[in-house]
C-alpha positions in Angstrom: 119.4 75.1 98.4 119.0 73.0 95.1 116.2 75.1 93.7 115.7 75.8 90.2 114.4 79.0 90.3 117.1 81.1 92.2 114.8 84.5 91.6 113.8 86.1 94.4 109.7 85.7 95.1 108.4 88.2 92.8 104.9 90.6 92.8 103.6 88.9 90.0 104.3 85.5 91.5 103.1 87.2 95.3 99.5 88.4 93.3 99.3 84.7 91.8 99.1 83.4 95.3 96.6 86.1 96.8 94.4 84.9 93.7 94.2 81.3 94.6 93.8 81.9 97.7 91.2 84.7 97.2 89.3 82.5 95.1 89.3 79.6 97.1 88.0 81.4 99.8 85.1 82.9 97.2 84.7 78.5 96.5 84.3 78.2 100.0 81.5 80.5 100.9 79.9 79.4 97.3 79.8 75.8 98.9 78.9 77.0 101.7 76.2 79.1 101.0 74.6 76.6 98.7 74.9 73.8 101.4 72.9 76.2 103.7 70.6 76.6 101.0 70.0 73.6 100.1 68.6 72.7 103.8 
C-alpha cells in the first residue's frame, strides 16, 4: 500500500466523518424542506 499516512483510522478522524456526513444529511432536509416550501 503506498499510503502516506500509515496510522491506523483514528476516533478523531472516525467523528470528522460522522460530521460531514451528519451535516450533509441536516443540508439535505434544509433543501428539502425549503423546496417543499417553496410550492
Amino acid at each position: 500500500m503506498s499510503s502516506t499516512h500509515e496510522t491506523p483510522p483514528d476516533p478523531v478522524r472516525n467523528a470528522f466523518d460522522r460530521g460531514v456526513v451528519a451535516c450533509g444529511r441536516i443540508a439535505a432536509w434544509l433543501v428539502f424542506v425549503a423546496m417543499a416550501i417553496s410550492v
